[in-house]
VEXFI-794186 format. One record per residue (C-alpha): x, y negated, z; residue in one letter. Coordinates in steps of 0.05 Angstrom, whole numbers, padded with zeros to 5 digits, always signed. Layout:
residues N
XYZA;...
END
This chain:
residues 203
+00526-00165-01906X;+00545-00091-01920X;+00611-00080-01899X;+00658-00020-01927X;+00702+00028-01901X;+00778+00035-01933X;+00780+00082-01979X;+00709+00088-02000X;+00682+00092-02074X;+00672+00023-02077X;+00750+00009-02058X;+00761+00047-02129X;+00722+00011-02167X;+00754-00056-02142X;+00827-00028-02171X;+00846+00015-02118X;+00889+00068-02137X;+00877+00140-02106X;+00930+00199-02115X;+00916+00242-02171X;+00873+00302-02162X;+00845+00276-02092X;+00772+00256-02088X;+00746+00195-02057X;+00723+00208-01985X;+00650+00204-01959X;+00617+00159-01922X;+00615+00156-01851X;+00543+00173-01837X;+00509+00172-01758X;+00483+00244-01731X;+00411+00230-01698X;+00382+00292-01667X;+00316+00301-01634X;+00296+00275-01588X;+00296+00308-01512X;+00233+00294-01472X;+00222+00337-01398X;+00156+00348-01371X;+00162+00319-01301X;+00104+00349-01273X;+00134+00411-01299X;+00197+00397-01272X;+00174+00380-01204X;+00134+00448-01201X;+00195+00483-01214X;+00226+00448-01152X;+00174+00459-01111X;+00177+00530-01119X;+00243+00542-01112X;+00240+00502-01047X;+00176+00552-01023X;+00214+00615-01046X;+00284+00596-01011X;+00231+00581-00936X;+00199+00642-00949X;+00276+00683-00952X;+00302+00644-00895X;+00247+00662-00850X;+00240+00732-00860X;+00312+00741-00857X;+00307+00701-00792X;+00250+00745-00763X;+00292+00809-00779X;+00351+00793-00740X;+00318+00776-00688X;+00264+00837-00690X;+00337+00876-00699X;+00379+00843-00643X;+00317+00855-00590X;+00311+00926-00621X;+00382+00938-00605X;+00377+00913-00538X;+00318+00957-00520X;+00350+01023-00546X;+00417+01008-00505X;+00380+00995-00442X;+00344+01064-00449X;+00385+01108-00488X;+00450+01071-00476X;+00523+01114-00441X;+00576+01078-00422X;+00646+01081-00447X;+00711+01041-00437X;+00732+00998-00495X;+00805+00978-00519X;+00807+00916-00540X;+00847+00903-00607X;+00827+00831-00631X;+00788+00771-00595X;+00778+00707-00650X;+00750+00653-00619X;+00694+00608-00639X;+00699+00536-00651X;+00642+00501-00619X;+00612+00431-00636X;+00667+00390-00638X;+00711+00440-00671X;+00767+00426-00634X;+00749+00479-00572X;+00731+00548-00581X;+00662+00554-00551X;+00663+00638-00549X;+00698+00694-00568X;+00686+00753-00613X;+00721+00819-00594X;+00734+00880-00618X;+00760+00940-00592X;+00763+01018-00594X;+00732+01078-00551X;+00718+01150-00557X;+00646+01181-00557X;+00639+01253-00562X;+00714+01257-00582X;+00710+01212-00638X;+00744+01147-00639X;+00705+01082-00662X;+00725+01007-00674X;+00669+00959-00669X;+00654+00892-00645X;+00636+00886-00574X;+00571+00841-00569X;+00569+00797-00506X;+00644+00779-00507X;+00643+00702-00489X;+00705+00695-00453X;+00778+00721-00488X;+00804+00787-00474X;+00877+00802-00489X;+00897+00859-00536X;+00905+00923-00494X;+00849+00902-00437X;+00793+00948-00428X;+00726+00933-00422X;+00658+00971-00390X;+00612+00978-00453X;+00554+01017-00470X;+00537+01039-00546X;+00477+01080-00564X;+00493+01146-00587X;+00455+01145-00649X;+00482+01092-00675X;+00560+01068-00647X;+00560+01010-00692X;+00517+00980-00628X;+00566+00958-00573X;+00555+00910-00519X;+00581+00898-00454X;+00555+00931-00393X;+00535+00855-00365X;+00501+00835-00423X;+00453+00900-00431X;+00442+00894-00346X;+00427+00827-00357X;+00396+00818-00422X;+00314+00819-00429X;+00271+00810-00487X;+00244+00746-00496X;+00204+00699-00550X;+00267+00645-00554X;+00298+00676-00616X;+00231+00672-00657X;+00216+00599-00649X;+00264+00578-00705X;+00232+00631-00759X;+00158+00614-00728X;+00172+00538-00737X;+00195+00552-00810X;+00133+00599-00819X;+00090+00549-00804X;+00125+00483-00841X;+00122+00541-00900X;+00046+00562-00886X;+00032+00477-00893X;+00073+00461-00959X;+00033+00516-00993X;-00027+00484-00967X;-00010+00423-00997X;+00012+00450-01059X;-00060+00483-01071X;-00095+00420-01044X;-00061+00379-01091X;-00066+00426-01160X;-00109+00393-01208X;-00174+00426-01221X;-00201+00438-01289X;-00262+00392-01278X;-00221+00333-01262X;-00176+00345-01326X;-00243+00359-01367X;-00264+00292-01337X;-00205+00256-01358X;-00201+00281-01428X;-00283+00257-01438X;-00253+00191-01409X;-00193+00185-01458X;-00232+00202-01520X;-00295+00144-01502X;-00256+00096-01494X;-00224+00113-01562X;-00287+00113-01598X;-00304+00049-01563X;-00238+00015-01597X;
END
């Protein structure tokens, strides 16, 4: 049973009366387009390497802070002077629980070879009021470097900040070993295509 809609040409030829000059509408026709098919294998590849390329950033950037933190460290120590620093701000940290701050980050002001620099003042754990001064050292060459005099006496170079970028290096070095171990080789898919078309002539 075909059913119509009002209006329709067939309403018109039953007696239906339409305004003069106006046309009968169309039918009400259903819009099929193609259909959308993904390659999953494709898709997962895709994944995969975005997964490999986003490791591969992270640890490099990790292995450059820390090659620059130790770096700064080491040129401090040797070719550090000492100057008194003003503090201006201290913000503290929130720690784990968010509720606590777990350290402070300062900044402050000093003068080195009669210019006047503002920089943050690495080391600061504990909170300084605005106005306090505090015994820093900052290598000439670069004033942007500022610690505290107790954290450059106290500070050595040591392999602790590299074991987070050495365990991603090597979780990175394994995926890509997987990756290549499982790629299909070209004999296996020339095998499988030999298989596909005998058992078609068979049927």
């Amino acid at each position: 049973m075909t059913s119509e809609l009002p209006g329709t040409p067939a309403d018109a030829a039953d007696g239906a009366q339409l305004p003069d000059g106006e046309a009968p509408p169309a039918r009400i026709g259903t819009l099929r387009g193609p259909a959308v098919q993904v390659d999953a294998r494709r898709a997962a590849r895709v994944v995969v390497v975005a997964v490999l390329v986003g490791l591969c950033v992270l640890t490099v950037a990790l292995f450059v802070a820390a090659v620059n933190k130790d770096s700064a460290i080491v040129r401090l120590q040797q070719h550090g002077v000492p100057v008194e620093v003003t503090v201006t701000s201290c913000l503290g940290n929130l720690g784990g629980s968010g509720s606590n701050a777990a350290s402070y980050t300062c900044s402050g002001t000093f003068s080195l070879d009669g210019h006047h620099q503002t920089d943050v003042i690495d080391g600061t754990t504990t909170f300084h009021r605005s106005g306090s001064t505090i015994a820093a050292v900052t290598d000439p060459s670069d004033p942007a470097d500022l610690a505290t005099a107790t954290t450059v006496a106290t500070t050595h170079r040591s392999g602790s900040a590299y074991v987070v970028p050495i365990i991603l290096a090597v979780v990175l070095v394994l995926l890509i070993a997987l990756v290549v171990w499982r790629r299909p080789r070209p004999d296996d898919d020339r095998t499988a295509g030999g298989t596909e078309s005998g058992s078609g002539q068979g049927g």
